[in-house]
Structure formats: C-alpha cells, structure tokens
C-alpha positions in Angstrom: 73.5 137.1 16.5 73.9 137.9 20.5 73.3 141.3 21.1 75.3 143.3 23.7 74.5 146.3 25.9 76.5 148.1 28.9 74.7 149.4 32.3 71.7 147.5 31.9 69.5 147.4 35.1 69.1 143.8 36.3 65.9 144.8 38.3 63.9 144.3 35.0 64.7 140.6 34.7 64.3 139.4 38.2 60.9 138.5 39.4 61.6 140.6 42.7 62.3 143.7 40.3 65.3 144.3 42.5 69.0 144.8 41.3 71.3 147.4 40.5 73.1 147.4 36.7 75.5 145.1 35.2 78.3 146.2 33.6 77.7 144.5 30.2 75.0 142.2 28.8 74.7 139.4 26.3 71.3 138.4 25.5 72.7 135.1 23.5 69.2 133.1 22.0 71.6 129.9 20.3 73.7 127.2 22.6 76.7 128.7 20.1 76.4 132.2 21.0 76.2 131.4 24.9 79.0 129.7 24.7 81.2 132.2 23.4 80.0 134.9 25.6 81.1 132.5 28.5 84.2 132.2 26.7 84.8 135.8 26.3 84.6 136.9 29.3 86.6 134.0 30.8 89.2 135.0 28.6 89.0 138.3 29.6 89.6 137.7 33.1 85.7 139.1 34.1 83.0 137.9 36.3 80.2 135.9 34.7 76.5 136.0 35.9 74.5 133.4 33.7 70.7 135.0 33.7 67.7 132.8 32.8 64.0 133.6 34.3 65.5 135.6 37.4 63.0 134.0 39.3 65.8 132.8 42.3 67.8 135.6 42.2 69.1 138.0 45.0 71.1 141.2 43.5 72.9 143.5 44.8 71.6 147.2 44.6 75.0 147.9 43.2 74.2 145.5 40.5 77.0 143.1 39.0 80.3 144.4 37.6 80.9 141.6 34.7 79.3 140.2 32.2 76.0 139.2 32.6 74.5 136.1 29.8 70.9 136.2 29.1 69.8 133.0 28.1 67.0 133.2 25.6 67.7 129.5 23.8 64.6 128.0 22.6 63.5 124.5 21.8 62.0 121.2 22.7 62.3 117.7 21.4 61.4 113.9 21.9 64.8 111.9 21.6 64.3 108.6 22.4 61.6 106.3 24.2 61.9 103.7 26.6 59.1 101.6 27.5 56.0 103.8 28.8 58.7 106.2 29.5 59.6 109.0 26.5 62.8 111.4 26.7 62.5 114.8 26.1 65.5 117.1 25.6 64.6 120.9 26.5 67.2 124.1 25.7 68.4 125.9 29.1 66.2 129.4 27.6 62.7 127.7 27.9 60.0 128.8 30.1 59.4 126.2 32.8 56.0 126.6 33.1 54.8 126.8 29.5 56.7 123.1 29.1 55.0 121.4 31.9 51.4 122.6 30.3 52.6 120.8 27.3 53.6 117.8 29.1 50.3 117.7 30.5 48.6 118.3 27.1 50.3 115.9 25.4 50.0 113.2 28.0 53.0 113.0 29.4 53.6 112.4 33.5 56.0 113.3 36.0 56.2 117.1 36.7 52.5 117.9 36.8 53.3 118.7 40.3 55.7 121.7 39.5 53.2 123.6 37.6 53.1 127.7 37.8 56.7 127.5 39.0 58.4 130.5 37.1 61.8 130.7 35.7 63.6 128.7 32.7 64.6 125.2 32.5 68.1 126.1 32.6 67.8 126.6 36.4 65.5 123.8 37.2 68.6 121.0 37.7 70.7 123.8 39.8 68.2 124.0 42.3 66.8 120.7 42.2 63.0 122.3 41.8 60.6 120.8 43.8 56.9 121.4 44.8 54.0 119.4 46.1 55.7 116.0 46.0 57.9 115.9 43.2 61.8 116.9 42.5 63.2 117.5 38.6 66.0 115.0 39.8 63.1 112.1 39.8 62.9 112.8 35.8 66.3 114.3 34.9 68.6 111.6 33.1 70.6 114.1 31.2 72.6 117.3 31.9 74.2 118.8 28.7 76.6 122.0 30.2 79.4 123.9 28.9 82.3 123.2 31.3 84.0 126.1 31.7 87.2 124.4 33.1 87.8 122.3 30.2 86.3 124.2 27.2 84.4 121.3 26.7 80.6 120.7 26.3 80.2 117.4 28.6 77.0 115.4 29.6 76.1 114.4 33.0 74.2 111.7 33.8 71.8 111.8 37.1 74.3 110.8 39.6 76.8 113.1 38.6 73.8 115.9 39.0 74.6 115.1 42.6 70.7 116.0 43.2 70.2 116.4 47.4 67.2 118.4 48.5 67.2 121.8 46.7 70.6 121.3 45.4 72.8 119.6 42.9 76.8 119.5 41.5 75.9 123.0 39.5 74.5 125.1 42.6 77.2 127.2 44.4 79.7 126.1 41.8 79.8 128.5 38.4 81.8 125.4 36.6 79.5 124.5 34.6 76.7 126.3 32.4 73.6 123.8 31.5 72.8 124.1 27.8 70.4 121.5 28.1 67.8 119.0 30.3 66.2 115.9 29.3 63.6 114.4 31.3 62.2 111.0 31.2 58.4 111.6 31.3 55.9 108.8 31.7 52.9 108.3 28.9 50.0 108.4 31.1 47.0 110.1 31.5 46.7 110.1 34.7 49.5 111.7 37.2 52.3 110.0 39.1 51.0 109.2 43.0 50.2 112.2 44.6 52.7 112.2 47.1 51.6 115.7 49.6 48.9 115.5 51.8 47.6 119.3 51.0 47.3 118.5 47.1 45.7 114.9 48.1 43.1 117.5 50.2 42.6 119.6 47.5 41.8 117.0 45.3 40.2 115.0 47.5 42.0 112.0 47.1 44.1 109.9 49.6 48.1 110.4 49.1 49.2 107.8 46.8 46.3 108.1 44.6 46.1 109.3 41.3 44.4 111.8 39.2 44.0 113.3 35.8 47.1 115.5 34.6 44.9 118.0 34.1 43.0 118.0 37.6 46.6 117.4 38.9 48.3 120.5 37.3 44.8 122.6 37.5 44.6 121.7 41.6 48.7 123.1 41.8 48.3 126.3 40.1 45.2 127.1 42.4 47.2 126.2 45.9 49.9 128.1 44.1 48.1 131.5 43.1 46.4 131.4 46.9 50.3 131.8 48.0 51.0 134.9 46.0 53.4 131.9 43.8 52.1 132.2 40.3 53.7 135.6 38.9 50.9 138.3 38.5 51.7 142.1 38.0 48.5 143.0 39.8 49.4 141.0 42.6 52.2 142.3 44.8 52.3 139.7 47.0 54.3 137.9 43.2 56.8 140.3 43.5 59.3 138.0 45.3 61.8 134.7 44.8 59.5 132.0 45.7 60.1 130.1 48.8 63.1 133.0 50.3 64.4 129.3 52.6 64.8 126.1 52.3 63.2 123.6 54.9 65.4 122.4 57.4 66.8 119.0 57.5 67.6 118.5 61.3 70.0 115.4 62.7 69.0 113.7 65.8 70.6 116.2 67.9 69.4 119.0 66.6 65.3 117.7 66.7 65.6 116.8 69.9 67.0 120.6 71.1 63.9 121.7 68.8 61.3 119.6 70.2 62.6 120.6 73.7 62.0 124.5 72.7 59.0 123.9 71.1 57.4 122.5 74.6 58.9 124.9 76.2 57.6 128.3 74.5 54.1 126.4 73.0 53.5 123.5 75.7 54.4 120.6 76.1 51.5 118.6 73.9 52.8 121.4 70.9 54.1 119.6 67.7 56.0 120.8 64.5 55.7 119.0 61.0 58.5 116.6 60.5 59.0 114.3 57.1 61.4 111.7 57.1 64.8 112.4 55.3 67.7 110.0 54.5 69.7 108.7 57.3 67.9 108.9 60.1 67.5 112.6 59.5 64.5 114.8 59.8 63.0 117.7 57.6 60.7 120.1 59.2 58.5 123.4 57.9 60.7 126.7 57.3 57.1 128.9 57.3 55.8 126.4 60.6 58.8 127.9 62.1 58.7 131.4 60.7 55.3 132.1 61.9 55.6 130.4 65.6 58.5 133.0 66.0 56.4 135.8 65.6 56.5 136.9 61.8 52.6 136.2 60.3 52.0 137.6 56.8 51.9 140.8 56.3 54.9 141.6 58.7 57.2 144.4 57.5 60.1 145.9 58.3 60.5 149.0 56.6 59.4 148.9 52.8 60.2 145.2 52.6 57.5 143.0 53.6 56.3 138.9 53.9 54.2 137.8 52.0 50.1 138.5 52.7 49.6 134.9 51.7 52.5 132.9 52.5 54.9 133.8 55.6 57.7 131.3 53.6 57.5 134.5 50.5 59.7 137.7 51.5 58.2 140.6 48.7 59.2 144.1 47.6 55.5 145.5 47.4 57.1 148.5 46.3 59.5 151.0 46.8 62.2 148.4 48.1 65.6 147.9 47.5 67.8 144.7 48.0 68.7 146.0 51.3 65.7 146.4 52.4 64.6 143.0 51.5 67.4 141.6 53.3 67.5 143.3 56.5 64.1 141.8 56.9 65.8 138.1 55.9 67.9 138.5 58.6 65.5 140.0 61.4 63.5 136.5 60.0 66.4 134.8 60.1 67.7 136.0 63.7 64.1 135.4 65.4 63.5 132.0 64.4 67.1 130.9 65.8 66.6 132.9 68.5 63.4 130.8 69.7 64.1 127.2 68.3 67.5 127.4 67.9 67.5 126.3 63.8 69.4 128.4 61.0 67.4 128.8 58.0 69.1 128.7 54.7 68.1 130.7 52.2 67.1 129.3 48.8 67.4 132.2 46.5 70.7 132.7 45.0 72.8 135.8 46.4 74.4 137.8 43.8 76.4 140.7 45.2 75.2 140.3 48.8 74.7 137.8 51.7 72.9 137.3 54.2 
C-alpha cells in the first residue's frame, strides 16, 4: 500500500541534498499504486512532481506545493530474444547502476559504458543518458508510460521516444509517466566498440576496439569516481547533479563566431573540441568552455562551489541552498557567453526555479 506524508523535505532525496518541502508525498512501490496517485492528484486539480533517484534534479528552497510520487517500483525481466540480441523489461523504480552490473555479470552488452551513473531507470529515457560513447536510446525499444491525457497506459516504440542528444518526447513535457524500459542488450562478452577516445586511453585500446564488459565497466567507474561522479558521502565533490550542462551543439554560424573568439582571446593556432553532429552541425565541450572562461575547479561563489575534480559538476559542499547553487550557474553561465558568445543549457531539471 502507498504510503502518504505532508511537508516532507525533498533535500533528502536529491543527490545535491538541496530542496525545500513538498506539500504531500506518495512513496507508491507497485505500477498500480503510482498510477493512482497520478490520478489523484490530477483529479484534484494539483501539481505533480514524479521523484525517482533525484539524481537530475534542481528544487526550489521553497520546495514543491503538490504532490510529490516517489517511485520505488522494483523488478527486472527477460521478455523475448532476438538473435544475439535479448530484451529486457526493467520497472521505472530500479537503481540504474545496480542493473548495468548485472548486465555485465550476466553477459549482456550495450550499456557498460553508463556504469556508476546514479538515479533510477525511470529517468534514463527522459534524459536520453549518455556517457563515454553510448546513449540509452541505442538500446531502448520500448517505453511503457501512464499517459496522463488519456488515462491510458500506452507503449512507445523508439521513434516515438523522439531521442535527440540528452532529450526525448517525455523531457519538458509532464504527459506521460514511464512505468517501464526495455532494452535490447547484446549477448557478448566482450563490450560494444568503444566509441570515446578517453576510455579507449584508459584502456589502452584504439576507439573502435573492444574489451571485456568487465574491464569496460571497471575502466568507467574509475574515470567516473576521479570526477567526483560516482555518489560517495565522504566525498563532497558527489554532492551535485552530474554534468549541471549539456554540450553545445553549434550550427555553422554559430562555430564560426566561436572559432573567431577563440583566436581572438587564446591565439590564433588555439582549438576547441568539436564532434560531429547531424546536419552539418557541430558539438563542442561545455567544461572546455567553462574553464577557458575563467572558472577552474574549485571556483566558488559564496557557499556554492564547482567541482574540485570536474569544472562541468556545480556542488553544495555544504551549507548551500538552491540559491546559492544557482547564482553560481548563472555567473558560469554569464562568463562563458560573455567570452565565446555560446549559451549553455542546463541539464538538470528545474523544479521551482530557473535559471
């Protein structure tokens, strides 16, 4: 049975340990029992917050003045198989990270890559989670959501995820709630090609080469913990939403007007990452740009702070409030347009605030 509270302080369930109370809360652990919460409150005319890991969440100091779901559904199952390639349907409440070391201990290939991400599985199609080379939209085929429009529980396919870079049909729109993911995961004991050039290094391997599931998920969690992005109470520096940006994805226009200002304020031999994007379209470094505009690690602005490890991280070492951390967002934010003229996006969603 869903168990309800009132004034419960969101700061406990986000990984920044920032956010003010909401209203009422539903921890709901069955697909059944989320549902009706949804439906409740829907009725009822009140705002919904749907809560999984809390891991990409932004909340307002004042907290959320609605209904808040917690989404504590567990389970994991093989559903069909398809050649080398086996489905795997996983409830919305599971622990990312624990599932991926099970995919790797039982053989399974295709998000060895995302290891030591935190959050729940729930959230990993809204954002279109990616790390070191791979996206969940290369093994989603399945999106099982309550659509809260219809009343209906629907499933949606891959191309109606509408996957793009960090983003999908569910992010920015509170239509639908995902109940479930299924992912088509390769039988293999060796990874899919290691697609990023600082994993390759760390392995030692050439990109496009392969490597044990193990050594692949082993080598990610260690790049990870070295950026403060593998949660650990001891370490501060894990107090934070991940990556607080996205990368930007610059038209022709707008990489030329970069590489312009990058000649002019670092020389004129100076170059920036750049990856290829679709349509002629270019994708370079948020933390490349972060850092040239001044902010290294370590940079603070009153109890808020960037990460020691990772200038891409923005942390509350302590002491910090939502505020805080976002008055430092924006003095990021503000430099970096101010000396190469790009708007950085942030990734985290804002709940109560924005920036």
């Amino acid at each position: 049975m869903a168990v309800f509270a009132e004034d419960v302080n969101l700061a406990g369930y986000t990984t920044l340990r920032l956010g003010g109370p909401a209203r009422r809360f539903v921890e709901a652990t069955t697909e059944a029992e989320v549902v009706a919460a949804i439906r409740k409150a829907d009725d009822a005319g009140e705002p919904v917050l749907v809560l999984g890991g809390g891991s990409n969440l932004v909340v307002s100091d004042d907290g959320f003045p609605g209904t808040v779901v917690h989404v504590g559904t567990r389970g994991t199952e093989r559903t069909a198989a398809d050649g080398d390639r086996i489905h795997v349907r996983v409830q919305a409440g599971e622990d990312w990270d624990p599932f991926v070391a099970r995919c790797v201990s039982d053989g399974l290939a295709g998000v060895e890559c995302l290891s030591g991400i935190p959050g729940r599985v729930g959230a990993t199609p809204i954002q279109n989670v990616g790390a070191y080379g791979q996206d969940v939209s290369e093994t989603i085929i399945e999106v099982r959501a309550y659509d809260r429009e219809t009343g209906a529980v629907v499933a949606l396919d891959r191309d109606a995820c509408r996957f793009t870079y960090r983003h999908s049909a569910f992010k920015g729109n509170d239509r639908y709630l995902v109940l479930d993911v299924t992912y088509a995961l390769h039988e293999a004991e060796e990874s899919q090609p290691i697609a990023y050039a600082e994993l390759a290094r760390k392995l030692g391997v050439e990109p496009g080469d392969r490597v044990t599931l193990k050594e692949a998920r082993d080598a990610v969690l260690e790049l990870r913990r070295g950026k403060g992005m593998v949660l650990d109470a001891a370490d501060p520096d894990t107090r934070s939403a991940g990556s607080f940006f996205t990368n930007p994805i610059l038209d022709a226009a707008q990489l030329a007007d970069l590489e312009r200002r990058v000649a002019e304020s670092l020389g004129p031999d100076a170059t920036f990452p750049r990856y290829p994007e679709t349509g002629d379209r270019v994708k370079t470094s948020a933390a490349w740009l972060i850092d040239r505009a001044g902010f290294t690690k370590g940079h603070t602005l009153g109890p808020a702070r960037i990460s020691t490890k990772h200038t891409l991280a923005l942390t509350n070492p302590g002491g910090c409030s939502t505020a805080d951390l976002l008055a430092l967002a924006r003095e990021v934010r503000i430099g970096v347009h101010k000396a190469f003229g790009v708007t950085l996006v942030n990734e985290p969603v804002m709940v109560g605030v924005t920036l």
